[in-house]
ZAZA-929736 format. One record per residue: residue in one letter; x, y, z of N, C-alpha, C, O, CB in turn. Coordinates in steps of 0.02 Angstrom, whole numbers, plus 50000, padded with zeros to 5 digits. Glycine has a CB too. Example, Ala and Ser with C-alpha at 12.3 -4.5 7.8 and 13.67 -1.06 7.14 Angstrom:
ZAZA-929736
A506604971650390506154977550390506604983550390507124983450423505654977650452S506424988850354506844994750357506455000250394506705005750402507044997050286
end
This chain:
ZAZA-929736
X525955005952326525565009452274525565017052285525635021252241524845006852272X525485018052345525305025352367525955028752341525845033852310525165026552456X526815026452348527375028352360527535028252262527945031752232527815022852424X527095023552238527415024452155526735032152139526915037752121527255013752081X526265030952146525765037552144526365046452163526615050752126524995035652232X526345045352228526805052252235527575051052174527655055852136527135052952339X527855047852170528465048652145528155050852056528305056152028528975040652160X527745045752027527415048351946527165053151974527645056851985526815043651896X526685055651995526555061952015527215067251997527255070051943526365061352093X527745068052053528385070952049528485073851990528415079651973528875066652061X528725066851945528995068351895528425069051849528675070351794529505064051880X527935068751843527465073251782527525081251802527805085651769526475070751785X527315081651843527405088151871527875092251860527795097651831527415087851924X528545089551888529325090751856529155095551780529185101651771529785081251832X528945089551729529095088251671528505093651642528565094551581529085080051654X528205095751658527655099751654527815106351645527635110451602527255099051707X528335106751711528565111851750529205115551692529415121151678528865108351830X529265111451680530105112651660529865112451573530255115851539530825104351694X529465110151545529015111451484528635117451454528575118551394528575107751491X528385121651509528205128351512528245132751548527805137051546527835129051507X528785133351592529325138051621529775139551614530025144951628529475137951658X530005134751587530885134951593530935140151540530575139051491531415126751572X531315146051540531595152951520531035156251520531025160951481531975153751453X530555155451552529885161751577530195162251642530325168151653528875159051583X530355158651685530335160051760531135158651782531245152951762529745154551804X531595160751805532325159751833532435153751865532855149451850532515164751881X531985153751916532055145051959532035141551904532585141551876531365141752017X531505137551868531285134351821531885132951752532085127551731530645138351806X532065139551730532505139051705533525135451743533945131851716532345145751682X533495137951793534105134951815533875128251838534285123751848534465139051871X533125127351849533035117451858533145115151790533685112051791532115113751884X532925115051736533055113551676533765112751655533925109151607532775117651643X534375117551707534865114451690535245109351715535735106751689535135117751683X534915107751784535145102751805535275094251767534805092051735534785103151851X535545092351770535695084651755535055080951755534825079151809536185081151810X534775079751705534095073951740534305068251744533825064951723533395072651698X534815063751761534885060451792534755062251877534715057851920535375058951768X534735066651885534805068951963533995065551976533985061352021534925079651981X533445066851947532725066951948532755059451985532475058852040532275067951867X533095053351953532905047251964533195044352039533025038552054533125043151904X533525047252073533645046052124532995043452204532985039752253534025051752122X532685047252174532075044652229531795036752203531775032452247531315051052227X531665035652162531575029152122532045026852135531875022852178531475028752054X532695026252128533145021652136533195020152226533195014352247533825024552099X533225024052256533195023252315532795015952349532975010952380532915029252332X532175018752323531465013352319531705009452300531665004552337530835013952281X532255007852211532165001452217532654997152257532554991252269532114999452159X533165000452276533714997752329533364995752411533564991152447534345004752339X532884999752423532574995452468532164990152473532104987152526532364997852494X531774988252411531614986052384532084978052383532064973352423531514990552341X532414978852335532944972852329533404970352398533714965052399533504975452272X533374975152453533474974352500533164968252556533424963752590533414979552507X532454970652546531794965852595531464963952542530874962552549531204970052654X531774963552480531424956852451530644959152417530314954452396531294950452523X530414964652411529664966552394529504966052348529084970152329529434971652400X529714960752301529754959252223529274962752194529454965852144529674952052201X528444963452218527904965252185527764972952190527294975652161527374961352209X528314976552239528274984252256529004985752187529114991252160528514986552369X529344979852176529974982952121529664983252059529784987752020530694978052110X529274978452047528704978951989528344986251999528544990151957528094972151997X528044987952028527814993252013528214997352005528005001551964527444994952046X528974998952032529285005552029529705006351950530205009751939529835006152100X529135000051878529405000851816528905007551785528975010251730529384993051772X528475008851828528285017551795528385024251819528275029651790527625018751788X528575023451865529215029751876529555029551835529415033851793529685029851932X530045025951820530725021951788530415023251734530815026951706530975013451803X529805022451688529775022251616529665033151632530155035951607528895015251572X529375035951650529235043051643529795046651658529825052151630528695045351685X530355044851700531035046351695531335046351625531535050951589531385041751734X531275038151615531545038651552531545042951482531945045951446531415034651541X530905041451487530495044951421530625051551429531045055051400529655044051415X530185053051475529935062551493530745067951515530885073851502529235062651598X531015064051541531495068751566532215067351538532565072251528531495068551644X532535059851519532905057351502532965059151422533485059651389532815051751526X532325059951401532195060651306532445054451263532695054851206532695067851267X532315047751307532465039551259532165040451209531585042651210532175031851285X532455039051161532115037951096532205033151069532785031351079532195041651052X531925029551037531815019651027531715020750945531225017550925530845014251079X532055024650891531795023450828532395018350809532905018950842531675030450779X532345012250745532615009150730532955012350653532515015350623532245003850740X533675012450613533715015250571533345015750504533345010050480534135014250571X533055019650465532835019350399533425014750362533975013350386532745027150367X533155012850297533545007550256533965014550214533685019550193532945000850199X534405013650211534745020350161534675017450091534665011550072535695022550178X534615024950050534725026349995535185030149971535475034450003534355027749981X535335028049881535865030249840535965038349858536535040649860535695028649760X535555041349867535745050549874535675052849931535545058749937535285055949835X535765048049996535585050350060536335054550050536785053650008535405043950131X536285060050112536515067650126536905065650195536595061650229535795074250138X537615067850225537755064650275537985074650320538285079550298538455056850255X537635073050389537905081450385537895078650474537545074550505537205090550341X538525083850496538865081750563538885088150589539275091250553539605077850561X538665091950635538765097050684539035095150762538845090850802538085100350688X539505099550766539905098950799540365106150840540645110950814540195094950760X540295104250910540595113050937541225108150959541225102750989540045119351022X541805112750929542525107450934543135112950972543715113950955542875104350834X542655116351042542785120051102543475123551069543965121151099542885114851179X543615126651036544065129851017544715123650980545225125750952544255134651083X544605117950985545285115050968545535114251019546085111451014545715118350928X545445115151053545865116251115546395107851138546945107551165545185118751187X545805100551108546165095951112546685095551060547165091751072545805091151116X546675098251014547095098350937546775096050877546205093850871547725093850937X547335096850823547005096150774546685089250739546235088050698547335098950742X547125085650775547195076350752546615073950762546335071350713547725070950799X546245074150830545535070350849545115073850814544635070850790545285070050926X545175080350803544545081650759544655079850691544255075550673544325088850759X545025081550650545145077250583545065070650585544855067550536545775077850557X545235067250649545135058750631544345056550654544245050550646545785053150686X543815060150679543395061250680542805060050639542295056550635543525064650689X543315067150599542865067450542543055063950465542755063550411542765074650533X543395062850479543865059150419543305051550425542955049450379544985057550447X543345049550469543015043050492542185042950489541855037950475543255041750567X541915049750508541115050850489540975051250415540495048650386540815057750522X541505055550383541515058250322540865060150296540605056750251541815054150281X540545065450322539975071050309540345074150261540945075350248539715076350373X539425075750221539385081550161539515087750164539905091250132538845082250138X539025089450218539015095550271539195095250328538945090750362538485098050283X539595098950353539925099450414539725107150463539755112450431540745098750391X539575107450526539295115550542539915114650610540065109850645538145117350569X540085119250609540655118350690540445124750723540325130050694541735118650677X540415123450785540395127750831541195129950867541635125750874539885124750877X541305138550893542095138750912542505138050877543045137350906542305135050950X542525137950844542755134750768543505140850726543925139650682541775135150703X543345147150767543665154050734544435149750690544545149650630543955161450817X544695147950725545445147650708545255137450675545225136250615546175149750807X545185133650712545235127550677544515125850635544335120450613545415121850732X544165132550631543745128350557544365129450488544695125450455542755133850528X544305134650490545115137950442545435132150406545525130350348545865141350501X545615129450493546315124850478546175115150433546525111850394546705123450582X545345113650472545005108450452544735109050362544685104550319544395108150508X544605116150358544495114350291545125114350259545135110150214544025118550256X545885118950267546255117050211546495108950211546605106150158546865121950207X546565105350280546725099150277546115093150218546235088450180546735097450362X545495096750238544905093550194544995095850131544825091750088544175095450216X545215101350112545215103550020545705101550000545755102149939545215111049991X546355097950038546825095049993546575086949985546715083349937547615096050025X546335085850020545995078250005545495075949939545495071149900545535076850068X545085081949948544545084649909544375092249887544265096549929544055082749941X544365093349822544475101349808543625103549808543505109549799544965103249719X543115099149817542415100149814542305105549897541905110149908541955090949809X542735103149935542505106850003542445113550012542955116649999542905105550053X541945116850029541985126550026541645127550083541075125850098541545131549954X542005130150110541935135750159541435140550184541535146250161542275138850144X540935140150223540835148550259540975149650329541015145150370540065151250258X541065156250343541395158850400540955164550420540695168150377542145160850385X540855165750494540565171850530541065169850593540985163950606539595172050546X541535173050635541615172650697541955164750698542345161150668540905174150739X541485164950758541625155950777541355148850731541605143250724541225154650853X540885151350711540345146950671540625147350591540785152450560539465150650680X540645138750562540925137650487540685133450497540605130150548541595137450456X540445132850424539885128350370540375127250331540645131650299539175131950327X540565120550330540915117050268540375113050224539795112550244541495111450295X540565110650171539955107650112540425104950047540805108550015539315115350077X540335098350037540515098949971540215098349908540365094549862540875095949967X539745102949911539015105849857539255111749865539405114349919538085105149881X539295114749802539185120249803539065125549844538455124649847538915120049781X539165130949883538885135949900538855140849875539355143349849538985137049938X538215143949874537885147749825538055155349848538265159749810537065145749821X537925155949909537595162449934537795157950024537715152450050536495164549896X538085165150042538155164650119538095172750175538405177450150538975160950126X537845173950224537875177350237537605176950322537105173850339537695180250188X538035180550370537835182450429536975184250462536635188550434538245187650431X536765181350508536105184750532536245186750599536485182350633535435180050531X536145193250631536295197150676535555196950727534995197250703536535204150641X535675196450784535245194450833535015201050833535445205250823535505190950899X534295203450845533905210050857534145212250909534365217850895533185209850865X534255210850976534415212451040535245211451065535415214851113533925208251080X535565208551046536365208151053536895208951001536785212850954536515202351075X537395206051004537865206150972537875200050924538075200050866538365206851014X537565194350965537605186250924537595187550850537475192950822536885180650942X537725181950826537645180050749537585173050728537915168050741538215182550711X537175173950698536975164550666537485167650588537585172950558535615161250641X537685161450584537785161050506537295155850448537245149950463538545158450502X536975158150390536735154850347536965157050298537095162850285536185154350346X537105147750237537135146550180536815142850152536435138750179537535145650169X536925143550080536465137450044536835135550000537145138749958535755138950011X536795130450009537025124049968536735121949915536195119349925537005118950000X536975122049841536675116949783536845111549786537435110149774536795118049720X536375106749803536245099949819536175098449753536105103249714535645098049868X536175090349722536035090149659535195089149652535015088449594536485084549629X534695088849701534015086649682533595095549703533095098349682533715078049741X534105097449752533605105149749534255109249809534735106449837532425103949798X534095114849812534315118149861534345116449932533845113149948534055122649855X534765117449983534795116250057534865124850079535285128850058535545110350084X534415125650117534795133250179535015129150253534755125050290533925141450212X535605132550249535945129050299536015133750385536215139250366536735127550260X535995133950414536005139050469536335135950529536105130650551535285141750487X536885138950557537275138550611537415143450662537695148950659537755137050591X536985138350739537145142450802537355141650844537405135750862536865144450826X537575146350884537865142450954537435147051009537795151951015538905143050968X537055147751037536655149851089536915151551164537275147251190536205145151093X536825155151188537085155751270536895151951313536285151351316536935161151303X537205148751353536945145351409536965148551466537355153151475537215139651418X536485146051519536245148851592536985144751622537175139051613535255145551630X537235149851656537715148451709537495152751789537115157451802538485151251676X537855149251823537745152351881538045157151906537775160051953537745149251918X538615158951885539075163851880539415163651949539595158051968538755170651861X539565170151998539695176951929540685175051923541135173251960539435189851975X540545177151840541115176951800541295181551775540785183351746541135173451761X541665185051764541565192751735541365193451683541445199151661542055196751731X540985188251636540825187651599539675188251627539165191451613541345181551572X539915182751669539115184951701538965193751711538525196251676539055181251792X539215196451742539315200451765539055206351712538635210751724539925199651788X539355205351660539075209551592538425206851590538105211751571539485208251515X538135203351595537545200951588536885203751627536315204251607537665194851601X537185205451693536955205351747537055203451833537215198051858536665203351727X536865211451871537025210651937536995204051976537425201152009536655214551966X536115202051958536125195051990535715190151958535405191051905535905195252061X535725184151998535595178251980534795178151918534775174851866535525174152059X534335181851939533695181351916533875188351836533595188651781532985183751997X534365192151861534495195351795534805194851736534745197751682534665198751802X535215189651763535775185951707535205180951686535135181251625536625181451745X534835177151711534365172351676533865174951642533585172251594534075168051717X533725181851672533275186151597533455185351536533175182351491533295193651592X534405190851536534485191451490534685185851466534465186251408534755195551483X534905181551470535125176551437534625171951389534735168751338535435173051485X534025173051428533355169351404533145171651340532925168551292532765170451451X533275179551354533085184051305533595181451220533445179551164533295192751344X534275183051261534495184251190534675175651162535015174851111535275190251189X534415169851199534125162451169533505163651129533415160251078533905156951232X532965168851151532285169551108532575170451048532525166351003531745175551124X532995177351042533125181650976533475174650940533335173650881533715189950985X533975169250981534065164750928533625159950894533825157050844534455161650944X533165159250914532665154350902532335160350862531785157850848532245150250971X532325163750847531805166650818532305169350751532155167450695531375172550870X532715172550759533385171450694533185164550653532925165550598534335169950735X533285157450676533225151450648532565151150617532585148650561533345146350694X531935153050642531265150750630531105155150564530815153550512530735151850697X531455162550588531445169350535531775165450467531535166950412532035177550567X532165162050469532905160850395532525154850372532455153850311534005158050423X532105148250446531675143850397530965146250336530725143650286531355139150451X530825152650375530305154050347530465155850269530135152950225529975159050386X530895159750254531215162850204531405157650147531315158850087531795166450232X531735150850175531965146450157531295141150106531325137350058532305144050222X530735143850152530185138650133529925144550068529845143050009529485136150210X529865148950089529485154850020530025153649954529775153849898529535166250048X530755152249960531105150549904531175143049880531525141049834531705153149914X530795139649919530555133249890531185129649911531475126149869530355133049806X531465130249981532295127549990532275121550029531695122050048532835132950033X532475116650052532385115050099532805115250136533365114850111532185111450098X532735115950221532915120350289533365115050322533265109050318532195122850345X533785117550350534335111350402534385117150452534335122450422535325107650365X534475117850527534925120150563535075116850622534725112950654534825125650573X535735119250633536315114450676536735118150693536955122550656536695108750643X536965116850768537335119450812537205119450884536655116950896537405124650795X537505121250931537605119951004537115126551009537265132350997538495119951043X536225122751040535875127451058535935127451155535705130951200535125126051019X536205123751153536405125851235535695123551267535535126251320536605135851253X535195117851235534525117251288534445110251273534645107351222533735122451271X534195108251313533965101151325533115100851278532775105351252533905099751426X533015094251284532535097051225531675095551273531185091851273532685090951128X531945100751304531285102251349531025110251335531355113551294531485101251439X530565112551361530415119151364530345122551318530635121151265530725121951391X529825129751323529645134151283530015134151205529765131951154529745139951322X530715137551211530845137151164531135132251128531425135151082531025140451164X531205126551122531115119151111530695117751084530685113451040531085115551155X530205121351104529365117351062529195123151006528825122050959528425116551133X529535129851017529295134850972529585130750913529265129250863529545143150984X530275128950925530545127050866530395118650834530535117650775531275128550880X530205114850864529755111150893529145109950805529045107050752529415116250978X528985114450848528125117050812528345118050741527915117650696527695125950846X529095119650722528735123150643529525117450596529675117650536528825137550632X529805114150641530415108150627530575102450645530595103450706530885109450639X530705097050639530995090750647531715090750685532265092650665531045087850578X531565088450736532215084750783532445080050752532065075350743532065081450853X533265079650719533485073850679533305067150750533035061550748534495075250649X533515070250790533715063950839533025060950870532895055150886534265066750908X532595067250872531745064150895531655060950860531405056050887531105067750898X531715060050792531425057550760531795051650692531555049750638531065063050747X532375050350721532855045150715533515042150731533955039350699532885045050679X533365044450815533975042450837533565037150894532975037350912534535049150867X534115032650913534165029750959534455029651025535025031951023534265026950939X534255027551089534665029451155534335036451166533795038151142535595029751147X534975042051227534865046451238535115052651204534825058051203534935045751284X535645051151178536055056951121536185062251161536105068051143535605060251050X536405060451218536705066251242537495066351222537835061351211536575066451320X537765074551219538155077451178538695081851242539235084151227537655082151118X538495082051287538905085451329538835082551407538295079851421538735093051322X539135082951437539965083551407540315075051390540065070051416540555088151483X540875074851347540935070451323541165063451358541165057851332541205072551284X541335065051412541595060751460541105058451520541225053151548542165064251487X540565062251540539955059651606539225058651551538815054351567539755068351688X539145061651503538925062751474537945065151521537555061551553539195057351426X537915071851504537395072951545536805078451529536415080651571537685074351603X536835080351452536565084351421536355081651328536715078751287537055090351436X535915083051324535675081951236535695089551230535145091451212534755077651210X536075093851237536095100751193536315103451134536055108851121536325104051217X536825100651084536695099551020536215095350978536215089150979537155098351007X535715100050931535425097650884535375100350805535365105950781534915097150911X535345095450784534865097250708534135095450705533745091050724535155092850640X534135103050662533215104150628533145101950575533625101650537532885111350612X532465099450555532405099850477531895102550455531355102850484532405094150444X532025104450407531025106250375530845098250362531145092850364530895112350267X530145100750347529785093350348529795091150271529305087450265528895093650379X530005091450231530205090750174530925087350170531265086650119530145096750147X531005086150212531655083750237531755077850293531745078350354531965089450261X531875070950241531755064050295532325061050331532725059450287531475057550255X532485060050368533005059450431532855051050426532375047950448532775064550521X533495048650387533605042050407534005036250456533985030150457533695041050368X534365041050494534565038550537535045044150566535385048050532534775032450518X535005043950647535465049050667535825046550756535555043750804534935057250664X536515049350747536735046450823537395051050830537595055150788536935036550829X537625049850877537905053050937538695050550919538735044450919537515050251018X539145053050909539785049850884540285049650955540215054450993540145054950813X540675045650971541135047251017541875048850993542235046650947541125041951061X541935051851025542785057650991543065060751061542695063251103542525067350921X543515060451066543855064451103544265071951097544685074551134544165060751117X543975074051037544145079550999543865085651048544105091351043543815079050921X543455084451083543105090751113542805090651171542855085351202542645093151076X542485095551197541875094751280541445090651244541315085351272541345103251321X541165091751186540595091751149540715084451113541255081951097540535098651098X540075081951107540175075851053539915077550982539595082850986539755068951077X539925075450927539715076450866538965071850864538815066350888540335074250813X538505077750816537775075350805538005073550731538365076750693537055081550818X537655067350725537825063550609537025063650631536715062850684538425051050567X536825065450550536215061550529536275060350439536545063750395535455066450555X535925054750438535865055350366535285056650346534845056250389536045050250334X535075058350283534405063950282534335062050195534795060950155534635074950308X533555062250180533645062050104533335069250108533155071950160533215055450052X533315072450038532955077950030532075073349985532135068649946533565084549974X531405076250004530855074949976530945077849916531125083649907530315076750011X530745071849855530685075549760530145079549789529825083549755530385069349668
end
């Protein structure tokens, strides 16, 4: 009893920790990037000794560690699918690491998901190439472009335009889409991730370890706050809000909950399993997501397997609220 006490202990604590620190404090933030699979190792230990000498009634207890792993740090989510309807919306985000595997797995991909809306991350040279293969199939498909980031749609797009981070160079891209029951604002990002460096790329960032995790933290705020800024805007024009793309965070911590607080996790809130998205082969991160405004019902959402990329593809299907 004493030995399941310290271990839940642990991991509340952990989870606490890493809930309202992580990108306030450098440690905190580089724990947050660790693997949480790593967390369950003390539990497993226990239960291997356990099954060892036979302590059947000490393995029973070590199922609430095992459930606060799961839940708290793992992010299981147990929703069963909504029943679909005639006008459900099918929209797939996806960072497809430059192409770098080619063009075939990602077209057969998506050919096979066959989304309305499509958001790609890295995307510079093979979003280009994915939509002319998609507009000869279908002439409804259109295009937007900033950089790396393209929003495909085959609704209408109305209006598209770049949003420029206050503090860097970044750029989200948003469009909107004429849906046939009301408008969509669509918004696509790809966020920086904490590395350990130094890369000469760190290096621009910062001398050392606790400075590169400043800035980096920093110019993740300005993205989260770009997204929350374009939902707000979105809601005063009576639109309803989607955004999607590789935010580079697990869906723990500060800014997680800012965004959290004012949007819908497709996958919190209708996916099943863990939906982790990176990398595609150990699989050990949920860092691609979609948002929704709350006007916006998420009927089912999951995790696609492809070999098209590092990255796996996020589907959800979504109705828009009359």
């Amino acid at each position: 009893m004493r030995g399941v006490f310290f271990q839940s202990s642990f991991l509340i604590l952990l989870w606490f920790l890493l809930e309202t620190r992580a990108e306030t404090h450098w440690v905190f933030t580089l724990l947050a990037s660790v693997p949480p699979h790593v967390f369950v190792l003390p539990t497993a230990l226990v239960i291997l000794v356990g099954l060892f000498k036979k302590r059947w009634k000490a393995l029973l207890w070590q199922g609430l560690p095992l459930l606060l792993w799961l839940f708290l740090l793992m992010g299981l989510q147990l929703h069963p699918p909504r029943p679909e309807t005639s006008n459900k919306v099918r929209v797939m985000t996806w960072n497809v690491h430059g192409g770098l595997a080619g063009l075939e797995p990602l077209l057969s991909t998506i050919q096979h998901i066959q989304p309305e809306v499509l958001c790609l991350q890295e995307a510079r040279i093979t979003g280009p190439q994915i939509w002319t293969v998609l507009q000869k199939q279908d002439q409804r498909w259109q295009m937007a472009q900033v950089g790396e980031l393209v929003i495909l749609s085959r609704f209408p797009v109305v209006q598209k335009r770049w949003l420029e981070f206050p503090n860097s160079f970044h750029t989200a891209l948003e469009a909107t889409l004429q849906l046939p029951e009301q408008a969509l604002s669509v918004v696509t990002v790809h966020l920086d991730r904490h590395r350990l460096g130094p890369t000469a790329w760190d290096q621009r960032m910062g001398r050392t370890l606790e400075e590169r995790t400043h800035r980096v933290s920093g110019i993740r705020q300005d993205g989260v706050d770009v997204v929350l800024k374009s939902q707000g805007q979105a809601q005063q024009q009576k639109q309803a809000f989607l955004a999607c793309g590789d935010f580079n965070m697990p869906p723990l911590g500060p800014l997680y909950r800012q965004l959290e607080d004012r949007l819908d996790n497709a996958f919190a809130h209708s996916g099943l399993g863990f939906g982790f998205t990176w990398n595609a082969s150990l699989k050990l991160y949920r860092i691609d997501h979609l948002w929704f405004s709350p006007d916006v019902q998420t009927l089912k959402t999951w995790v696609e397997e492809s070999k098209g990329s590092d990255h796996l593809p996020v589907v959800t299907d979504l109705q828009l609220q009359p």
